[in-house]
C-alpha positions in Angstrom: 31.0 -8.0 -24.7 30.5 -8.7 -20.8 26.7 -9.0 -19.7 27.2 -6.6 -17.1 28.4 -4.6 -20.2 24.8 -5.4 -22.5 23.2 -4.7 -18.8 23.9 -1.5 -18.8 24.0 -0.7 -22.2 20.1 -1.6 -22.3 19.5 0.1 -18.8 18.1 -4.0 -17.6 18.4 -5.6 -14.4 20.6 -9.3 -15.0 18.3 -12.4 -15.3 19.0 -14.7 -12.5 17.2 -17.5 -11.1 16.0 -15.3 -8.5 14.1 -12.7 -10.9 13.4 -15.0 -14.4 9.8 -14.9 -14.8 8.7 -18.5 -15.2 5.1 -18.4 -16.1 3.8 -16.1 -19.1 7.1 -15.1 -19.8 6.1 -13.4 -22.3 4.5 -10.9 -19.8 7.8 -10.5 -17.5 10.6 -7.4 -18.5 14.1 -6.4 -16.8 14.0 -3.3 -18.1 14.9 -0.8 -15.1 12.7 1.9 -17.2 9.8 -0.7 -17.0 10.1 -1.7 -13.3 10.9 1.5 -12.0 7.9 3.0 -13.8 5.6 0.4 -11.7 7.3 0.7 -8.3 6.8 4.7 -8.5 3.2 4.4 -9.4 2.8 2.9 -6.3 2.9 4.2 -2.5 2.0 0.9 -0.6 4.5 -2.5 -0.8 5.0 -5.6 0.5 8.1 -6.9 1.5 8.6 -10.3 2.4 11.9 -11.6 4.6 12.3 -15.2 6.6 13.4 -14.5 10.4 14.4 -17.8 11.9 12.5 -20.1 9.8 9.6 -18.0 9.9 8.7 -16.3 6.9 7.2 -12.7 7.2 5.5 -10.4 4.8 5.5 -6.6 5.9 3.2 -3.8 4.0 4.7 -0.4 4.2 5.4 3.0 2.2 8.2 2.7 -0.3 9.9 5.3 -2.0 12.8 5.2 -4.8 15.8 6.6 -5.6 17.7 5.5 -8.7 18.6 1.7 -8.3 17.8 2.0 -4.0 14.4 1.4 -2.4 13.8 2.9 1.5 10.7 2.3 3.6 10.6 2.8 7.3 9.2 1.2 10.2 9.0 1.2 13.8 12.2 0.5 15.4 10.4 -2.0 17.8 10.2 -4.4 15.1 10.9 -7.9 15.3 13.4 -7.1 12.0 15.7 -5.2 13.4 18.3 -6.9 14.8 18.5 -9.0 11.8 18.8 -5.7 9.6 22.2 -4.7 11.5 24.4 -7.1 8.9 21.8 -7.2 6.4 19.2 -9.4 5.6 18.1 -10.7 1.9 14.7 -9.4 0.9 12.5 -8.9 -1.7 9.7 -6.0 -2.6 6.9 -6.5 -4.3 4.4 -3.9 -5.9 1.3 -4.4 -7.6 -1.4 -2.4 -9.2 -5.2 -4.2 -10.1 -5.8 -2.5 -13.4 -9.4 -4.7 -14.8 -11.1 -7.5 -14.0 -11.5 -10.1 -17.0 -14.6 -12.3 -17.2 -14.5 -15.2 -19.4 -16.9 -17.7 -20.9 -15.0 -20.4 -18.6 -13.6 -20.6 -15.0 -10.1 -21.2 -16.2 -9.8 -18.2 -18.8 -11.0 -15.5 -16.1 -8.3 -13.1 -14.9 -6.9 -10.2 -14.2 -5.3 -7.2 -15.7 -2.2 -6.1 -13.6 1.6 -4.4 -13.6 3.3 -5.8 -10.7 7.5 -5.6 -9.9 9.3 -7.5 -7.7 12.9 -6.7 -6.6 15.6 -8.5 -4.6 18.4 -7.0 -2.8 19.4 -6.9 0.8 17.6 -4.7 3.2 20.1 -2.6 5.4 19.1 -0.7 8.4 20.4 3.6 7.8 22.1 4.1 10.6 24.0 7.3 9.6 22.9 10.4 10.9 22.8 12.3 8.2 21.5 9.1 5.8 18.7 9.0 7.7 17.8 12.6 8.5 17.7 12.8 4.7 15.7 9.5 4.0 13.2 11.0 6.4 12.7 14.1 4.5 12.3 12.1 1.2 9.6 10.2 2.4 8.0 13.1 2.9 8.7 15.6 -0.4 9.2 11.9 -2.9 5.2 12.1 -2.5 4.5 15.6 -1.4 7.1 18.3 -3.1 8.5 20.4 -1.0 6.4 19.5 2.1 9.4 19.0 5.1 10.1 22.3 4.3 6.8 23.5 5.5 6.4 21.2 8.7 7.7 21.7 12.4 11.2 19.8 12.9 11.2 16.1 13.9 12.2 15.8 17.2 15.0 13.5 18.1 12.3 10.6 20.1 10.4 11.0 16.7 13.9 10.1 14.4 14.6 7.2 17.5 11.5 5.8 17.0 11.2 5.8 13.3 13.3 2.6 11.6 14.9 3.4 8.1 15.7 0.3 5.7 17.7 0.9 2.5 18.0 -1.7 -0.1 19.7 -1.6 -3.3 17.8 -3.4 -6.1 20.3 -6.4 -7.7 17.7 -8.2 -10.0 14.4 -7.0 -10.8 11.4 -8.3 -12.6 8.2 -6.4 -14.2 5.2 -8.4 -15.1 2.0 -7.1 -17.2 -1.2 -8.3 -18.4 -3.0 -5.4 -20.2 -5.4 -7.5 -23.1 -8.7 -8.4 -23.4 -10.5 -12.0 -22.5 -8.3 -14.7 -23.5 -11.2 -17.2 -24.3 -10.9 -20.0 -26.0 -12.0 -19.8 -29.9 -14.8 -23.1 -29.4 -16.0 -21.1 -26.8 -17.0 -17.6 -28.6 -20.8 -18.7 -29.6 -21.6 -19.6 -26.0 -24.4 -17.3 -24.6 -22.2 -16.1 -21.9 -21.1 -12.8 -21.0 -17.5 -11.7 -21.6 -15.3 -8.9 -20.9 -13.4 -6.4 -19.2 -14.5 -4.4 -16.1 -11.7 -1.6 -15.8 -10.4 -1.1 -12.6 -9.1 2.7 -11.4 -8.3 4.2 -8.0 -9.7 7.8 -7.9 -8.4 10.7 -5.4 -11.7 12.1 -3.9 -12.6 15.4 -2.2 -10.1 16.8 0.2 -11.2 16.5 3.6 -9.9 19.8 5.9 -8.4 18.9 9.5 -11.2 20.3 11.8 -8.5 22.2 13.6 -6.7 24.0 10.8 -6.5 27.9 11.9 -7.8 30.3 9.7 -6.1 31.8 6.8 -4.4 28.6 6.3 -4.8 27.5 2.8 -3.9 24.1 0.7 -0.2 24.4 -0.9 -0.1 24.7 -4.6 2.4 21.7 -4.6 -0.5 19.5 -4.1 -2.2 20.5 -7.1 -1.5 16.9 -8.6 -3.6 15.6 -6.2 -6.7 17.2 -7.4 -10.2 15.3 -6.9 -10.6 12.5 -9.9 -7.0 12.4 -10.5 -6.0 8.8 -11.0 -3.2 7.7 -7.7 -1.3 6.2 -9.9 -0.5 9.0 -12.3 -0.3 11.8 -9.3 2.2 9.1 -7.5 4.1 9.2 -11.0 4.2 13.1 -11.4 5.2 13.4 -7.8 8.4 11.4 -8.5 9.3 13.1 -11.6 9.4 16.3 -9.4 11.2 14.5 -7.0 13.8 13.8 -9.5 13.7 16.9 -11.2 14.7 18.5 -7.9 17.9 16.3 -7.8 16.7 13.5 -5.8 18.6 10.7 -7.7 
């Protein structure tokens, strides 16, 4: 059996020199379930390029679908031009989840789920490719919201950068335990532990100049106050899917 066969069999990303996790291993997973479960928790990545030399490192909104990542940016960017044939890239996400307090300096550290993804980032420049892409970045995080907003205007769509880039090798990487002291070190009179580590959605703040009568959509129930971001980010993409965003 080919590995590209086993690949997708077990629904992983190949392991390639680019991807292999080489410290902690034991922390590092292919799985596409794994990663993709990561990378849609979150709303904010970094992607990291090198343009002439110089290496760059760009935060932005990301949104999936299936196997391909989008995010957008401002079509005055320095990337651009490099983005026409295609330029190799990688997209990382990461989510703090505790902060771990050891009886030693070298033992501290951090609970985490982080992914990081190669591919080549492509500029959308079909029409309809993008028109779509920019209504996704819109209802992946808020269902149903283009439907609801005034048209973008064609100086809007001009202005607004799409980059597409199909993931070829992924990696996840987790730490999710407790304080990883040292067994001599358990008697010391030091305190040790775990400070979880959530973001929270908080009150809804009303635009000043919202006209009367006007009243929250129901589609942004899942963004209620003291609702973690990470699960509402989740449930927003499961709608996503379930309305046949693949």
């Amino acid at each position: 059996m080919s590995t590209s066969t086993i690949e997708a069999e077990t629904g992983s990303y190949p392991v390639t020199d680019r991807n292999r996790v080489k410290r902690l291993h034991e922390r590092g997973s292919y799985d596409r379930t794994a990663v993709h479960a990561i990378l849609d928790a979150g709303m904010l990545c970094h992607v990291a390029y090198v343009i002439d030399g110089q290496p760059f490192c760009t935060p932005t909104i990301h949104w999936r679908e299936g196997d391909m990542l989008y995010w957008h940016g401002s079509s005055a960017s320095r990337m651009l031009r490099h983005l026409k044939t295609g330029t190799p890239a990688c997209l990382t996400v990461s989510h703090l989840d505790g902060l771990v307090l050891a009886r030693s300096g070298f033992n501290h550290s951090a609970n985490y789920r982080s992914a990081m993804c190669f591919g080549t980032a492509r500029l959308v420049e079909d029409p309809t490719e993008k028109e779509k892409a920019l209504r996704a970045v819109i209802d992946r995080f808020y269902p149903d919201r283009s439907t609801l907003l005034r048209p973008t205007t064609g100086q809007e769509i001009k202005a607004t950068a799409v980059i597409g880039m199909r993931i070829e090798d992924a990696s996840a990487k987790v730490r999710a335990k407790g304080v990883g002291d040292d067994e001599e070190d358990y008697g010391l009179p030091i305190w040790a532990g775990v400070i979880p580590v959530r973001t929270v959605l908080g009150e809804t703040e009303v635009s000043p100049h919202l006209p009367a009568g006007v009243s929250k959509p129901e589609t942004l129930s899942l963004y209620g106050a003291g609702t973690r971001l990470d699960d509402a980010l989740t449930e927003a993409q499961r709608l996503y899917e379930e309305a046949g965003n693949q």
